[in-house]
N, C-alpha and C positions, 0 to 999 in steps of 0.2 A: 409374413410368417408368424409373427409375435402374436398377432391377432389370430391367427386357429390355435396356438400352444395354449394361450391362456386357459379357452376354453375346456380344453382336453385336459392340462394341470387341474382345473378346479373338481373334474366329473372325477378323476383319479383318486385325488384327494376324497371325496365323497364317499369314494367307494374304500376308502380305509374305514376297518372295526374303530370305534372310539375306545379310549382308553378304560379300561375297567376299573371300574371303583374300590378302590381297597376295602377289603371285607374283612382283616383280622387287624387285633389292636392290643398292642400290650401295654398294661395298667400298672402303676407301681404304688405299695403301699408301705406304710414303714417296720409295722407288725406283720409275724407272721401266724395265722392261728395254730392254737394250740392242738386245736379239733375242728371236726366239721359238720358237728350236731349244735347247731344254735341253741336246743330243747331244753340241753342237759349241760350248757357253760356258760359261763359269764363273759367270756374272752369278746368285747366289742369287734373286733378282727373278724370274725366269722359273720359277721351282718357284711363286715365290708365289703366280704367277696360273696356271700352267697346271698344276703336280704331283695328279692326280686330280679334276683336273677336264674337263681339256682330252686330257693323257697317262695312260696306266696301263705298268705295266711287270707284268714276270711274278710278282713278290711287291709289296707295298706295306707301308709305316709307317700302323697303326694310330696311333689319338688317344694312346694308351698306350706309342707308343712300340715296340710288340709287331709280331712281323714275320708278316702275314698272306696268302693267299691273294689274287690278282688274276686276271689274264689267263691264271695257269696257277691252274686249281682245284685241284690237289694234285701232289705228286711223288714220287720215289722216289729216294733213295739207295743209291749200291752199296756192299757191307759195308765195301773198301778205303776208302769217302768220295771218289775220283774222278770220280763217275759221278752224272749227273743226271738223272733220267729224269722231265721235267714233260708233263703232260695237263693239255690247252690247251681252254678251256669252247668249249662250241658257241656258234654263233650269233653269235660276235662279229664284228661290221663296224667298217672305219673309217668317220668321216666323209662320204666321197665316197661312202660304200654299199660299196664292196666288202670281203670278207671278209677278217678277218683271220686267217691260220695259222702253221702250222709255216716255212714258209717265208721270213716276214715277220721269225717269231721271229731264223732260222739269218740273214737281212740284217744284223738291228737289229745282234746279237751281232758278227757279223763286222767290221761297218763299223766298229763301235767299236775293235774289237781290229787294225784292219788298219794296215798302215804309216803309209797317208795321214791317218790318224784327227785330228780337231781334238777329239775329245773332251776335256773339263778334268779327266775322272777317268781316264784311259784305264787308269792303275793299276790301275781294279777289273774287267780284263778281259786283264789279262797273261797268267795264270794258266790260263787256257783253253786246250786245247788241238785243241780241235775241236768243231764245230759240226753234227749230225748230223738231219737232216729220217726221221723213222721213219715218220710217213704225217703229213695235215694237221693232227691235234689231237695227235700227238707229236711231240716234240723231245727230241733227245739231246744234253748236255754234258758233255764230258770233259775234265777240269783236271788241269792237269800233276801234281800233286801235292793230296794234300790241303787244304780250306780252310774251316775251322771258320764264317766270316764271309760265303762264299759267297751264303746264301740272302738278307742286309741288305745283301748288295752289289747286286743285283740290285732292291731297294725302293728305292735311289736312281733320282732325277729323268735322271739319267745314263744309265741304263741303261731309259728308259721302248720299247715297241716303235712302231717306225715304216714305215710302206711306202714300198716301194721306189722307186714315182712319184711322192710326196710330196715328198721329198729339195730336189727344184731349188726350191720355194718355200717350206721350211718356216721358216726365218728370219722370214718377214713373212706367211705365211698358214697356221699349222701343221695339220695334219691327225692326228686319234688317235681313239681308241676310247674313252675318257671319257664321261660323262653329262651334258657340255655342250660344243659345239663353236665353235670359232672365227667370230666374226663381223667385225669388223672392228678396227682398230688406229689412231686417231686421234692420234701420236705429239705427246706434249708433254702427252696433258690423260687418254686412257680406253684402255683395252680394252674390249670387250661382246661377250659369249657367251652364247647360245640354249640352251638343252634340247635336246640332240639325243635325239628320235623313238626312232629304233633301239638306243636304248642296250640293254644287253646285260642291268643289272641292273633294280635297281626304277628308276622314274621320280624324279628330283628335286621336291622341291614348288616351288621355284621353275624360272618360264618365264625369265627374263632375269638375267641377270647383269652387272653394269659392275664396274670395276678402276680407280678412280681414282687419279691420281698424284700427291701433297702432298708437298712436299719441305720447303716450308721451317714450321717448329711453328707459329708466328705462325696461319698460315694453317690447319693442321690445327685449331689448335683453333676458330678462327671457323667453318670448317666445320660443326664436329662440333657445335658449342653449336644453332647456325643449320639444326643438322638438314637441309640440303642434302646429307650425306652418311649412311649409316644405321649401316655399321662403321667404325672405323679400325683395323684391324690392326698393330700394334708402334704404338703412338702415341708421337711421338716428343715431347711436350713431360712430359715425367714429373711437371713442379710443379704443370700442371693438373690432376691426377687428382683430385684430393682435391675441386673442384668439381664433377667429374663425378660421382663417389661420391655426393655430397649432392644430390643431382639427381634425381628419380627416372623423368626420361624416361629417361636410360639405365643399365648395368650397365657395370662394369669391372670387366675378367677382368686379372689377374695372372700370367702361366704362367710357366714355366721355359722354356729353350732347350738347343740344343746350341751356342749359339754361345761359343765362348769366343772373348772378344777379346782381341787380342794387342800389345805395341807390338812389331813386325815388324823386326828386323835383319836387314841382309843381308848374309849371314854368308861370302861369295863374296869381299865388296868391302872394302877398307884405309877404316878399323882397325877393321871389324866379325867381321874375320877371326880377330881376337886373341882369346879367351874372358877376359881380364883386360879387356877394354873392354866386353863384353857381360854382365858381372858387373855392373862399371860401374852401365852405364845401368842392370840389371834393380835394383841397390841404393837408384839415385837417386830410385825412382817410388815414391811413397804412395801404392798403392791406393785405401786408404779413403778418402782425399782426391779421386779421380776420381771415386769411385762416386757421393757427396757431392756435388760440386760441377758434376759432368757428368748424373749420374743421378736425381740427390735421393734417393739414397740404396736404389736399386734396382739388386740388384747383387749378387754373391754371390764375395768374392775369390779366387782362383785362384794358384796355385805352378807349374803346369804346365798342360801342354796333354789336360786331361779332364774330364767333368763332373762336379760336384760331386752330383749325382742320381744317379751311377750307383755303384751298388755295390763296381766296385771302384775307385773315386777312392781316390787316397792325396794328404791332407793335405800339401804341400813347400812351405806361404807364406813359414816359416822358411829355408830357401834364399834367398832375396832378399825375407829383408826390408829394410823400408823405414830409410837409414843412409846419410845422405850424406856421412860423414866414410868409412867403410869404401870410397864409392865413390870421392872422391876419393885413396884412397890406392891403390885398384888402379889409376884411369890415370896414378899416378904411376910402378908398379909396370911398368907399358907404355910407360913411355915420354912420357905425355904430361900431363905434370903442370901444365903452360897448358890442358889442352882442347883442344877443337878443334872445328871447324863442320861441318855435315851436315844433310841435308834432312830432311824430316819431311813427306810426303805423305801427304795426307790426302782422303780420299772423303766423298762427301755427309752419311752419317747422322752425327743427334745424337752417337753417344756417339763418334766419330772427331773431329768437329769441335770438339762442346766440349770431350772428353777432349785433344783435341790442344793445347789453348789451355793446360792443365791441365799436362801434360806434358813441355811447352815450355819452362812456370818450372821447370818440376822440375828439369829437366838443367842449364840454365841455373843454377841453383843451387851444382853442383858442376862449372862451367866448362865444360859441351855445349851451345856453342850450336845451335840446330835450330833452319832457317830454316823456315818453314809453308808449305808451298805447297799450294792447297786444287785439287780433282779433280773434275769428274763424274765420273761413274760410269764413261762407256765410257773416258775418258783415263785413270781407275785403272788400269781392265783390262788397256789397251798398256801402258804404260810401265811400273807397275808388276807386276804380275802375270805378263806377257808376257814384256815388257822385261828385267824387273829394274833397270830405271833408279831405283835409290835411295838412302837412306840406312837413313832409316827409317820406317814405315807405320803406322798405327790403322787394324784391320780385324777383326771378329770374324766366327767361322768357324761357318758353322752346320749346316755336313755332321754326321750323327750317326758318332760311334767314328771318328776320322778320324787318331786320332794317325800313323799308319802314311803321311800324307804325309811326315813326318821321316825317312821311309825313301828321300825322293825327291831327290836331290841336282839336280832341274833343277826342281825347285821353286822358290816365288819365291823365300823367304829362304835357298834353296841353300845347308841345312846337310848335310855328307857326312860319316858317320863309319860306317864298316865294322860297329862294335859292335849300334848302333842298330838296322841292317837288320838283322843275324841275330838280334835278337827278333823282329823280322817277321815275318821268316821261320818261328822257330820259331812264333807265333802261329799263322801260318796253316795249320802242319801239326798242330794241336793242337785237338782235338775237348771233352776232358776239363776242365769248369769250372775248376773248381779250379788246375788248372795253367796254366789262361788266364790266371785271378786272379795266380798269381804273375807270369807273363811281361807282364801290364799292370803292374804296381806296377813293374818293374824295368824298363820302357819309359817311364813314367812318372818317374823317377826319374834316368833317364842324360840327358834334355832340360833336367833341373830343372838340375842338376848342373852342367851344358855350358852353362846359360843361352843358349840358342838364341836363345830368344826373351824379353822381357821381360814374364811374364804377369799380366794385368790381372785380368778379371773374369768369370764368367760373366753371360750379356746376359740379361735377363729379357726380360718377353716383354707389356709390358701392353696391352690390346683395351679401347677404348670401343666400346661396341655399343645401340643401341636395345633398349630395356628388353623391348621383345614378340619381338625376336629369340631362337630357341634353336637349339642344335645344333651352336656356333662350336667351334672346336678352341679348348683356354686354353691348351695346352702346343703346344711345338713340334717332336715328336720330330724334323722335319724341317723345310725352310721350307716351310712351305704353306699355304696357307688353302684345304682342300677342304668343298666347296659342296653336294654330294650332300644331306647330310642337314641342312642349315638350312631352315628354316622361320621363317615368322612365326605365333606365337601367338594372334594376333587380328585 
């Protein structure tokens, strides 16, 4: 008898459905954006949830960091390097169904570069000088002058394309050509985005998406342990990781960033104006003490403003290091050999909040006192970013190659020095490696120098994730968490 059951148990078995594959996945971040037009803010938040997932632009940031093909499948340069000639794939719809072209392209381009622009990069669209529609899947751009950096200006979140009837609501109901489209926006708790249908490429394995918003670590980690959420993206309490590790529901990714975080003088405003004050403070801060004490030790220290992964980083921690007699003797050297008081604004994430707490003694140390006043996110944006209403800021910067804001004198920490921009300048008429390498190391080196800024760390990048999750970005060549190729394993 045991011998025909087996048989008939196995055919039974067979003939059971296998189990379906989980197709919806909720993401947890620690900001929540402030808006939902990438076009028109500077709020990193908004790449996080929508940078290729929601928008595409004509190149994109591969996982590698590598600058690849999107919405324009290939393009053509002219010999002089002026001249852009991209072919725009078929078949690409927004959202709403209607197609997206050439035309959409010559808006996106324009609106950004145009007078009225609230773009936050508008920088990477100066350069243009005309915007040229050749038929629907051509588009011609013509740049003042050469620009080595052109086609990774264009993979920013900044520069994603948009339609032209989109516009009046994209703030709160965005519209793009992504492989998942805007659902709704429950401010204070989710985002949720769908699969969109018509996508252009292969299909995403997941139908649903959510964007959950944890601010405060307490709470991410009850989250995460309690598996009510399945990723957390940048997890912000770093001393729990070593729990998760040992855990083997889930996996912890460790990536790199582009963020380097900064302690933020504004170099516009008395006595931040003095570079013997700004020496100062960048002398009075122990790094490794923040990374330590803010990061548990996750962190990679910094001398200027570049990443310590990129090849041509140059090593200046020696420029200000950490020496609080040296500092105090240059604000004696200024004039202010009492000290003096100055704010110290500070935005939601961990490494701002506790780094600030950190940084606070620090100065305090050598007679700065820095009163804390703590920010949401969208009050950072006004007052300080906007504003310029400050003293000084904890905020790390996670645009990739971005040093060429110090080329921006209405920038927030409104540093202006003639020298500066004409490496910029020369940069961007510079095609040739090699001689990029030099004019970065010596762009690199005039901010160290100048002590613009007082530089902290680069921001690492750690993901709790459900152990059957694959496909997560670990690195962040840009802010993003794109969704296309995650899956669940089982």
């Amino acid at each position: 008898m045991t011998r025909l059951l087996a048989p008939l148990a196995v055919a039974l078995l067979a003939a059971l459905p296998a189990a379906a594959q989980q197709t919806d996945l909720t993401l947890a971040i620690q900001l929540e954006p402030p808006g939902l037009d990438p076009t028109s803010n500077a709020a990193g938040a908004i790449d996080s949830v929508l940078y290729a997932n929601v928008f595409e632009g004509l190149t994109r940031f591969a996982a590698d960091g590598t600058i690849e093909p999107a919405l324009a499948e290939s393009w053509d340069i002219s010999e002089d390097g002026t001249t852009y000639t991209f072919h725009l794939r078929t078949g690409v719809t927004f959202h709403d169904g209607t197609a997206m072209d050439a035309e959409d392209v010559r808006f996106t381009l324009d609106r950004a570069r145009g007078p009225d622009s609230t773009n936050a990069q508008k920088a990477l669209f100066e350069n243009i000088a005309e915007v040229s529609v050749i038929d629907p899947q051509t588009v011609e751009v013509r740049l003042a002058q050469p620009d080595g950096g052109f086609l990774t200006n264009m993979a920013w979140g900044d520069a994603v394309i948009v339609a032209p009837d989109s516009i009046d609501a994209i703030a709160s109901a965005p519209v793009g050509t992504g492989p998942f489209a805007f659902d709704r926006w429950v401010q204070g708790d989710r985002i949720d985005l769908v699969r969109y249908s018509g996508y252009w490429g292969a299909a995403p394995a997941l139908e649903t998406a959510t964007f959950r918003f944890i601010s405060d670590p307490t709470a991410a980690f009850a989250a995460m342990m309690a598996q009510d959420i399945d990723v957390f993206a940048g997890f912000p309490a770093p001393e729990n990781l070593p729990q998760f590790e040992a855990d083997p529901r889930f996996r912890v990714l460790t990536g790199t960033t582009e963020g380097e975080t900064i302690l933020a003088m504004n170099n516009h405003s008395d006595p931040f104006d003095d570079p013997l004050v700004r020496a100062a403070v960048a002398h009075a801060i122990d790094r490794q003490a923040i990374i330590d004490g803010a990061m548990f030790g996750l962190g990679t220290p910094i001398g200027t403003h570049f990443a310590p992964h990129n090849p041509d980083y140059v090593d200046l921690t020696d420029l200000s290091a950490h020496d609080p007699d040296r500092a105090r003797t240059l604000l004696a050297e200024a004039g202010l050999s009492e000290g003096f008081t100055t704010t110290l604004k500070l935005p939601p994430p961990s490494y701002a909040r506790r780094g600030g707490e950190i940084i606070a003694a620090q100065l305090r140390a050598v007679g700065i006192e820095a009163e804390i006043v703590n920010l949401e996110w969208a009050q950072w944006l006004e007052e300080v970013f906007t504003g310029h209403d400050f003293g000084l800021t904890v905020v790390s910067h996670t645009e990739p190659m971005d040093i060429n804001i110090y080329a921006r004198p209405d920038y927030y920490f409104q540093y202006d020095d003639a020298t500066f921009r004409g490496l910029m300048r020369d940069l961007a008429a510079t095609a040739d490696p090699a001689e990029r390498s030099v004019i970065l190391a010596d762009a690199q080196r005039r901010i160290a120098e100048d002590h613009v800024n007082a530089f902290l760390f680069q921001l690492a990048f750690p993901t709790v994730a459900d152990a059957r999750i694959e496909g997560l970005w670990e690195n962040q060549p840009t802010q993003a968490n794109p969704l296309a190729g995650v899956r669940w394993t089982e």
